[in-house]
N, C-alpha and C positions, 0 to 999 in steps of 0.2 A: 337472502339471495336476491328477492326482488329488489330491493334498498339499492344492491349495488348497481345492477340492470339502471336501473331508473337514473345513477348518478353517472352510470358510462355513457348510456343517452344524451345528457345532457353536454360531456366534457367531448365526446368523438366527432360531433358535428363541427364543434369551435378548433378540432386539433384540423381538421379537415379543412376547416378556412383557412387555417395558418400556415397553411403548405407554402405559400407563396411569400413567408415575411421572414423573419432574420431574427439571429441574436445578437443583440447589441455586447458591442465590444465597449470594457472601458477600461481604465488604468487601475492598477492597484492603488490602494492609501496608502503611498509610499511611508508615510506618518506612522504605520500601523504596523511595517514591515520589519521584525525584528532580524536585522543585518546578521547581527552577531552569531546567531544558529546559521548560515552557512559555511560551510567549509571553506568553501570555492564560489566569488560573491559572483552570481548568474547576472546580477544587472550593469557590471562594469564590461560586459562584452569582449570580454576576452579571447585572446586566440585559444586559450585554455577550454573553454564555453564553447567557443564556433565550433571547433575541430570535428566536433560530434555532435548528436540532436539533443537537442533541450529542450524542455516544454515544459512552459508554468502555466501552470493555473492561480488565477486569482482570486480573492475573497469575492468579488464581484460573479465572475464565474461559477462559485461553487454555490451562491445563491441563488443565480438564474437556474440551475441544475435540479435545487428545493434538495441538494445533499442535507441530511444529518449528519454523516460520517467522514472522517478522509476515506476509507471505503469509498462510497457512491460520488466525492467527491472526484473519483480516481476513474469514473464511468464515460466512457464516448471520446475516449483519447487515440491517438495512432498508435499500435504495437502496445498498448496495454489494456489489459485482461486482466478483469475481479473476479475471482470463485469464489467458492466457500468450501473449506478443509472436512475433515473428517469429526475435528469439535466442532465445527459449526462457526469458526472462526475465516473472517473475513481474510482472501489471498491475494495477493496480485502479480501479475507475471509479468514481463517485459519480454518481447520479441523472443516469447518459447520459454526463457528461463523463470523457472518455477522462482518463487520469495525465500524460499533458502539459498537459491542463487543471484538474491538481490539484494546490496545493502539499503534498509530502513532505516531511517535518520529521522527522529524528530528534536528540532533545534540542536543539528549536528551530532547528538548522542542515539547511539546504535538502542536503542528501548526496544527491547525484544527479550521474550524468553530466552535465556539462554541455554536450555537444555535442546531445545527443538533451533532457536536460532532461528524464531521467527515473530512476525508480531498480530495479532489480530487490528486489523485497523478500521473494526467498528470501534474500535474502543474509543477513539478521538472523536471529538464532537466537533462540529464543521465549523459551527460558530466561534469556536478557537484559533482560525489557521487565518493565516493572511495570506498565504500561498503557498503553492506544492512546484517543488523543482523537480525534474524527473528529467536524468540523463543515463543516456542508451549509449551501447555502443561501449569503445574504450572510452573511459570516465577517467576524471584527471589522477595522478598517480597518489596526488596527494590524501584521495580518498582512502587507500590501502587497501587491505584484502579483503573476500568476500565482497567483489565486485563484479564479478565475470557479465550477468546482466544488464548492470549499470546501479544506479543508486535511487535513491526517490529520497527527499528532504522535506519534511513538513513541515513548515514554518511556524511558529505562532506569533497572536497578535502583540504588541506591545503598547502603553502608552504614551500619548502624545503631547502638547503641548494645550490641545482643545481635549475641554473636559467632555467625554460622551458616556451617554447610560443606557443601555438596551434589555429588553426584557422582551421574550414571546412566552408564547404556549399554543401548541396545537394538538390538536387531536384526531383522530381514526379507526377502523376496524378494532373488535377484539380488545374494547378497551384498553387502544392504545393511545399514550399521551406524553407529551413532550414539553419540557420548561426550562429555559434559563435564565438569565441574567448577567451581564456583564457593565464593566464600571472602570473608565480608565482616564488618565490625567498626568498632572504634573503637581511640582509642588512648588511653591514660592514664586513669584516674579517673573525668574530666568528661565523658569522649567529646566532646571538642568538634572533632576530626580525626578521619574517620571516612573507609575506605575500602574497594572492592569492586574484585574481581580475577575474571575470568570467560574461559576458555578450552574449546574445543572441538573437535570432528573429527566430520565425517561423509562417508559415502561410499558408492557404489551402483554396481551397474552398469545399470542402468536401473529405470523403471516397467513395470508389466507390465498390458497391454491387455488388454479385456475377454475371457474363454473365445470369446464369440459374435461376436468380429470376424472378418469377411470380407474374405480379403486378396481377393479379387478385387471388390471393391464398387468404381464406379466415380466414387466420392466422393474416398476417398483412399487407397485398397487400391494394388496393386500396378500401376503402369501411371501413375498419376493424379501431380501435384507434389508428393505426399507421400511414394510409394513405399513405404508399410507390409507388410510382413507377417506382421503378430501377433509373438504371445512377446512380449517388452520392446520397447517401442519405439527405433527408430534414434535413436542418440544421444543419449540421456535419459540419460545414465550422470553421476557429477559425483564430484568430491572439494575436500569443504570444510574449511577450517581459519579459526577466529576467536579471535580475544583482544581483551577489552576491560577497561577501567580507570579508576578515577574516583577522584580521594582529593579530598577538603572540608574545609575548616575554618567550623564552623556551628557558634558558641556560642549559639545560642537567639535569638528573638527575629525580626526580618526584617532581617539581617545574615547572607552569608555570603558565601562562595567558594569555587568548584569547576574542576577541571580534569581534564578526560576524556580518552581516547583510544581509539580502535575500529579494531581492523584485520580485514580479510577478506581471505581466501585461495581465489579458488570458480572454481579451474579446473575446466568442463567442455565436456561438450557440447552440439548445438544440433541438435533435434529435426528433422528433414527438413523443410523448407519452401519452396515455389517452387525447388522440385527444384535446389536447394540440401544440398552435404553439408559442414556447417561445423564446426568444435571451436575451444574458446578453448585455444589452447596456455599463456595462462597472465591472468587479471582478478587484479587486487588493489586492494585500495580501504581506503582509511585517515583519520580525522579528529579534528583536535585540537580541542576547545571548550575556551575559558577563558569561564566562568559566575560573573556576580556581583550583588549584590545590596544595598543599604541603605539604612534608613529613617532621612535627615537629622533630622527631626524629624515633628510630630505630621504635619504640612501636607506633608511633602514625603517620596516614595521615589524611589530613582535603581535602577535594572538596568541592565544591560551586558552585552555577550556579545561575542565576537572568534572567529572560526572557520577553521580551514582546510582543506583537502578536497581528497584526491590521489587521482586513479583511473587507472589504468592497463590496458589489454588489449590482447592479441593474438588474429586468429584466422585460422587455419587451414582451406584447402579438402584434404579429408579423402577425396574421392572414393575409392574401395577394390576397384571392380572396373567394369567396362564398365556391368555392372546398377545400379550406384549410383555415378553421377556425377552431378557438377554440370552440367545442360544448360541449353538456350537461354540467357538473359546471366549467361555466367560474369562475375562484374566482378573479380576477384583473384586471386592463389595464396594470397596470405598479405597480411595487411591490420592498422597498430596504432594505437590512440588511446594520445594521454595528454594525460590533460586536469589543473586542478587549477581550482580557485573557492576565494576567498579574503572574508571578510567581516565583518561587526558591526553590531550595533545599538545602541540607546542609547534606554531608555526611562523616560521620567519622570510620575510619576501625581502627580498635586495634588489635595488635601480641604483645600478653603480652608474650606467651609461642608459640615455634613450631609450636605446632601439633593443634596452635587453630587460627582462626584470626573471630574476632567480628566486624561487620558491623552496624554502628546505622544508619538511614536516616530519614532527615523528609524533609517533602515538601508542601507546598500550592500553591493553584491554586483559581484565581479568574476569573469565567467568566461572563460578560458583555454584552445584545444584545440588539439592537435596529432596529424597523422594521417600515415600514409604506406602507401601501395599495392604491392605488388612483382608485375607482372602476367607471365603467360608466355602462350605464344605461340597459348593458346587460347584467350585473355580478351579479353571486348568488345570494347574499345577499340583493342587490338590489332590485331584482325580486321578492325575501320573504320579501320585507319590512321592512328587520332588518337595512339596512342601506341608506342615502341617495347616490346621486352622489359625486362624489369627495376624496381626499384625508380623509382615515379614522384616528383619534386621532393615535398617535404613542404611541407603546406600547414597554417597557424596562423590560427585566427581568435580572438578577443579583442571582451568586451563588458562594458560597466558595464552594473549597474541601481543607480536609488536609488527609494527613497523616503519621505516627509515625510505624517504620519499623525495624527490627531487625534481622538481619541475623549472625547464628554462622556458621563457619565448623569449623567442628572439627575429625582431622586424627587418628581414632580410633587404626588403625595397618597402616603398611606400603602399604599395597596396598587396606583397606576399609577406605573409608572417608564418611561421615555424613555432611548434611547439615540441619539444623532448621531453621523456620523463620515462622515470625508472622507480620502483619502489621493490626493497628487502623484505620478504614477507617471513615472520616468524612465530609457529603453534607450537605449542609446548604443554600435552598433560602434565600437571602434576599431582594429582590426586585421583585417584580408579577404583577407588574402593576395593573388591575384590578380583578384580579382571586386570589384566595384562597393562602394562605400561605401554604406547607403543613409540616413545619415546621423541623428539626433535624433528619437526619436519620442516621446511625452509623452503623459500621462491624468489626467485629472481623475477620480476616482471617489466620487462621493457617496453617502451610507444614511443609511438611520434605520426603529429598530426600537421597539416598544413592547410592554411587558409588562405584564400586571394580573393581579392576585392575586383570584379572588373569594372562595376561601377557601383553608385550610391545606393543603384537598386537592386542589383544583382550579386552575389558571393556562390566560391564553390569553395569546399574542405573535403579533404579527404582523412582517414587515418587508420592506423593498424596498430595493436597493443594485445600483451600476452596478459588472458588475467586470471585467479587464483581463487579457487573455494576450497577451506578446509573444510575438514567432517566436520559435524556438527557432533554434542555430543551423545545424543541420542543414538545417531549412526555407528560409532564407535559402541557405546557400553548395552542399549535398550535387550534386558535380557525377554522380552514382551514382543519384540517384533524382529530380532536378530542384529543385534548390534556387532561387529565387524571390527577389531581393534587394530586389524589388517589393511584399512583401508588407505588407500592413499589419496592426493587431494585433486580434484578436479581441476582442469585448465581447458580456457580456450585462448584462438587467437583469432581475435573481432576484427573485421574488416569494416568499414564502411566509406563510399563516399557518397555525395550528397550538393543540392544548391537549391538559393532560394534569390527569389525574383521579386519585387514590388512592382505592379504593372501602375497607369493613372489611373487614378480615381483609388488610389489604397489599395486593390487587390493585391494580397499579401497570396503568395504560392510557396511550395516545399517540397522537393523529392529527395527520397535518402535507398540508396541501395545498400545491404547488409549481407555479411557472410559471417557466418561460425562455425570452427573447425575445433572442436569439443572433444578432448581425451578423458579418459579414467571417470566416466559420468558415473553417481551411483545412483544405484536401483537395489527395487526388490527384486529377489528370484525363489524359488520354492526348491528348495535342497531336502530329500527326506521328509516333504511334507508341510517345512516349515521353511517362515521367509525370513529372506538372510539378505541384510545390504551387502553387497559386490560392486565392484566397479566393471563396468560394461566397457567394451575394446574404443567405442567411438559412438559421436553422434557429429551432424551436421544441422545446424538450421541457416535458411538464408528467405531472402525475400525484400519486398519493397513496402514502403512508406509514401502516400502521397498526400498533401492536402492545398486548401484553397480557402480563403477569407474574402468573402465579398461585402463590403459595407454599400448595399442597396442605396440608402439614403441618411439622413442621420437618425433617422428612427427606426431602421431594417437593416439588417443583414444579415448573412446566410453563411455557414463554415459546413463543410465536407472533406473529409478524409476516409482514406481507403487502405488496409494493410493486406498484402498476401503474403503467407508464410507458409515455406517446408521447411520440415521437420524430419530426419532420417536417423532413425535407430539401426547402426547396422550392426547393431551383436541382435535384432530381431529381423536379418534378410530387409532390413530397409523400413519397417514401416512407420508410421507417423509413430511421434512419442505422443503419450496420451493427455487430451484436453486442450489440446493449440488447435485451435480454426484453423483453417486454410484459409476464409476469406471473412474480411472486418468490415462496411461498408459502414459510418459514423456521421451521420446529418446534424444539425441543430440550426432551429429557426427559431425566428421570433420577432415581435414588434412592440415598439411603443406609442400608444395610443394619446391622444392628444389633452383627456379625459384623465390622464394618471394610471392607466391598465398597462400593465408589459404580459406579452404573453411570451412563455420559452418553450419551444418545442426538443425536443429530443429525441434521436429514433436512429437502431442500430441492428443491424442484419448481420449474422453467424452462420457459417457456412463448412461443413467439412472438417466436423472432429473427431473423435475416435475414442473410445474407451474401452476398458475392461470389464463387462457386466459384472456388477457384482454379487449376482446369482447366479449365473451361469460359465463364469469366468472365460467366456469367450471376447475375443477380438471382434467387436463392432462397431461402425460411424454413430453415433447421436445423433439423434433428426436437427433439421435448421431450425433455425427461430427468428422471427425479429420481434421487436420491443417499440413500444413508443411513448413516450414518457411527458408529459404537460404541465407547468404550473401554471398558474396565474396570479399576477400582484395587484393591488389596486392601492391605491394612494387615497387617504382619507385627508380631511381638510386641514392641516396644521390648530393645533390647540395651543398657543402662547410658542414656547420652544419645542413641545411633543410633536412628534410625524410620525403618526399612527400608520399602518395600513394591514391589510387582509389578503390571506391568500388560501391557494386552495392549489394542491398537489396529487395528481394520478397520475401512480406507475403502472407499465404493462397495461394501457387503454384498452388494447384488443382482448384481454383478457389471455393472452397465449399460454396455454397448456405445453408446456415444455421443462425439459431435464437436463442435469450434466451431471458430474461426474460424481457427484456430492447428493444424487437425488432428486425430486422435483421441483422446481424453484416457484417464487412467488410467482401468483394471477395477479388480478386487478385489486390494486391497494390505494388508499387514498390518505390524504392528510389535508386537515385546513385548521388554518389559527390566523395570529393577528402577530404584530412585531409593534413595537413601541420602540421611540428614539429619541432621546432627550440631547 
């Protein structure tokens, strides 16, 4: 404890100078940016793209951050919000709508469980992405369904034409320690085969809570569904391994081909919750994209994509002594998924004329799960005599989606452009193991967005689109939490309009007002004791989006964004749905030093959320919090082609004692290592 004292001392004085400097903005390695993983290419600025907000982050970006993860990569953005789930798995929300209301894309392929229909996105290692696309709002049609919140794309890196080699390591708390390695190029002369190889390891034995948590607080201290008490939190501990792989053949031009492979290794464990003590004795998750591309002629381009998606886990009840066991509904001993999604799309754009270019896409998806229980003699079901000891029948459930998508723009005048689009949404179980079929359910979803220029610096868009979440199948069959075969599929219709401004001197600015008018939402409700997904009559969320880029100088600048956001359950008389802020206030500073030092500051204030206790099951706000987060880089002297440097990383400087909805979240953490660049 003094160790850390002594290291916040030293890093809070330096955050405290740096109030006044900036984070430098720079361009992505366009070099690095594998094209072919977007649906919908964010950098050709489209009226597709304008309609609505978008927001990338860049590899550059997500280093000044000192992310590991797409997770923390995904931190200090407007209208997006990281939690952590009930396994202990990394969330992300967009303007209210939870990650099952949002499609996850890594290199264009849905990689998600497919039983839950979600993804953990610690699982990606940061040093892999070249950038995150994240669009709000009504998102292009081409996307298809399970878009209602919008989308988030994660890029990865690919090889270039300049051969580079990178390696770090760093380390922290709890012997925690992190390594990789990445290695990327071309082949022959032309570089027209170019390839990237990227592997890693990390591993912790936990996060460490704030100095001022109170294990006796009767939030989630000792006593409470959480059963904390201080030091590292229970089971936050983890050990990850990843390899990923991409070789191309890209002779120039809008012709090419790629083929990937990602695998994860992220056995850990799962932070106390609803006095639950869980471990994954072992997740692994792996996926092959074949990506392609070509332009027939002047009038006609074809894309292609084929994907497939293996996930696997086990987990383990871990109870460890009488004081930390799993009470009230044990539902397991030991519990495994294995799921796999299989898929493709096929997308055709036409410039018959100018001022028009036609987008056709179609796409399916096939998801796959298989589960099985092995329960002992002090689990649930047991106890009710619905089951005996042992290993219960394994249960497979199986569903198609497709969908038929159609995007025009079309350039009305010279500075308004028009975008239309409509996509066929189609879900179809066909495998339920023992539960009910519930048979073909189907969507119509229309948009149309508009854009206008009124000058070089200035643009306003407006747009409106109906968009579609089916169950997932968890919701549908989960005989463990109240699966619903009855359910029908979520819709909103997203409003937004929005403008942005370049003033002199680069100040980049953005405002975006939003509205959602959200039918058949599902939730839990407690029927007879036990919870049953339903579909609730209505929700609303609306609110604003603002921010502002200041480039100080060329060494400084400064970026600030602000989201408010309501949120209206009215099957509950109105009140907030649970874990949306009301207010986001999102800084980042920083400078670079003439000496080789960049400092990044980071700092983000939460205001007005609400949860369900989960000891007391009452309706209450969560106290606020704010966060302030600091690297530091320093640039070591060049050794032949080596460009060494060192840095040194602390989250939560203030050390803040604070919670959501998942329990108490990390105090003051720190990391320092070295990067190597050949």
């Amino acid at each position: 404890m003094k160790f850390t004292l002594q290291i916040r001392k030293m890093i809070f004085p330096a955050a405290v100078l740096l109030m006044l400097s900036a984070h430098v903005f720079a361009d992505t390695t366009d070099g690095q940016v594998f094209n072919l993983g977007e649906v919908v290419v964010s950098g050709e600025k489209t009226a597709a793209t304008k309609a609505t907000t978008v927001t990338e982050v860049s590899m550059e970006e997500i280093a000044a951050k000192g992310a590991t993860t797409a997770a923390e990569a995904l931190k200090f953005l407007p209208g997006v919000y990281v939690q952590y789930g009930g396994k202990g798995d990394a969330h992300v929300s967009i303007r209210g709508f939870e990650q099952r209301q949002v499609k996850i894309l890594i290199d264009g392929v849905p990689a998600r469980e497919s039983y839950f229909g979600t993804v953990d996105l610690a699982m990606l290692p940061a040093d892999a992405i070249s950038k995150i696309t994240i669009t709000k709002g009504a998102s292009s049609a081409l996307y298809g369904s399970n878009t209602m919140g919008g989308v988030i794309n994660i890029i990865t890196r690919k090889g270039s034409k300049l051969s580079q080699t990178s390696v770090s390591a760093s380390f922290g708390d709890y012997d925690t320690a992190h390594y990789s390695a990445n290695h990327g190029g071309a082949l022959g002369n032309e570089g027209i085969i170019n390839y990237w190889i990227g592997a890693g390891y990390q591993a912790s034995d936990g996060y460490r809570l704030s100095g001022d948590f109170n294990a006796h607080n009767t939030d989630n201290g000792l006593g409470t569904s959480y059963n904390e008490d201080g030091g590292a939190r229970d089971l936050s501990d983890y050990q990850k391994k990843n390899l990923d792989m991409k070789i191309g053949y890209d002779p120039g031009g809008e012709s090419s081909l790629y083929l990937s492979f990602d695998y994860v290794d992220n056995d850990r464990g799962i932070p106390t919750f609803y006095n639950r003590y869980w471990a994954y004795d072992h997740w692994k998750q792996w996926q092959l994209n074949l990506a392609g591309e070509h332009r027939i002629s002047e009038l006609l381009k074809l894309k292609a994509r084929l994907y497939y998606v293996s996930h696997e886990d086990g987990i383990t009840d871990v109870s460890w002594d009488a004081d930390h066991t799993t009470g009230g509904k044990k539902w397991f001993e030991k519990s495994y998924y294995d799921d796999d999604t299989m898929g493709g799309e096929l997308q055709t754009t036409l410039n018959i004329v100018s001022w028009n270019t036609l987008r056709i896409g179609v796409n399916f998806m096939e998801d796959n799960h298989q589960e099985g229980n092995y329960l002992s003699d002090d689990c649930y079901n047991v106890l009710k005599g619905w089951s005996p000891v042992g290993w219960e029948p394994e249960e497979e459930y199986t569903a198609q989606t497709w969908t038929l998508a159609l995007e025009d723009e079309i350039t009305l005048f010279e500075k308004l452009s028009v975008v239309l689009g409509v996509s066929y949404d189609v879900f179809e179980p066909t495998k339920t193991s023992s539960q009910p079929e519930p048979g073909k359910t189907d969507a119509v979803n229309p948009q149309i967005g508009l854009v206008y220029a009124l000058d070089k610096e200035t643009s306003l868009h407006a747009s409106v689109g109906q968009k579609t979440r089916f169950p997932s199948l968890k919701e549908l069959y989960s005989d463990l939490v109240g699966g619903n075969p009855d359910l029908e599929p979520e819709q909103t219709l997203a409003y937004e309009v929005g403008a942005a401004h370049t003033f002199t001197g680069e100040i980049r600015t953005n405002l975006a007002f939003f509205y959602n008018d959200v039918d058949d939402l599902i939730d839990t409700t407690k029927i007879d004791g036990e919870s049953v997904y339903i579909n609730i009559n209505k929700a609303v969320i609306y609110g604003v989006e603002a921010g502002i880029a200041i480039p100080v100088t060329q060494a400084m600048d400064v970026s600030l964004n602000y989201t408010y956001m309501s949120t209206e359950d009215k099957s509950n008389n109105g009140r907030d749905l649970e874990g949306r802020p009301r207010h986001r206030v999102n800084l980042g500073l920083g400078y670079r030093f003439s000496f080789g030092l960049t400092a990044d500051l980071n700092a983000s204030y939460n205001c007005k959320q609400y949860w369900e206790n989960a000891g007391t099951y009452e309706w209450e706000e969560l106290p606020d919090y704010f966060l302030l987060n600091l690297k530091l880089t320093q640039k070591l002297p060049r050794i032949g082609k080596l460009a060494p440097e060192i840095f040194v990383l602390g989250t939560n400087l203030l050390d803040e004692d604070y919670y959501e909805t998942n329990g108490p979240e990390p105090g003051f953490n720190f990391l320092a290592g070295v990067n190597l660049k050949f």
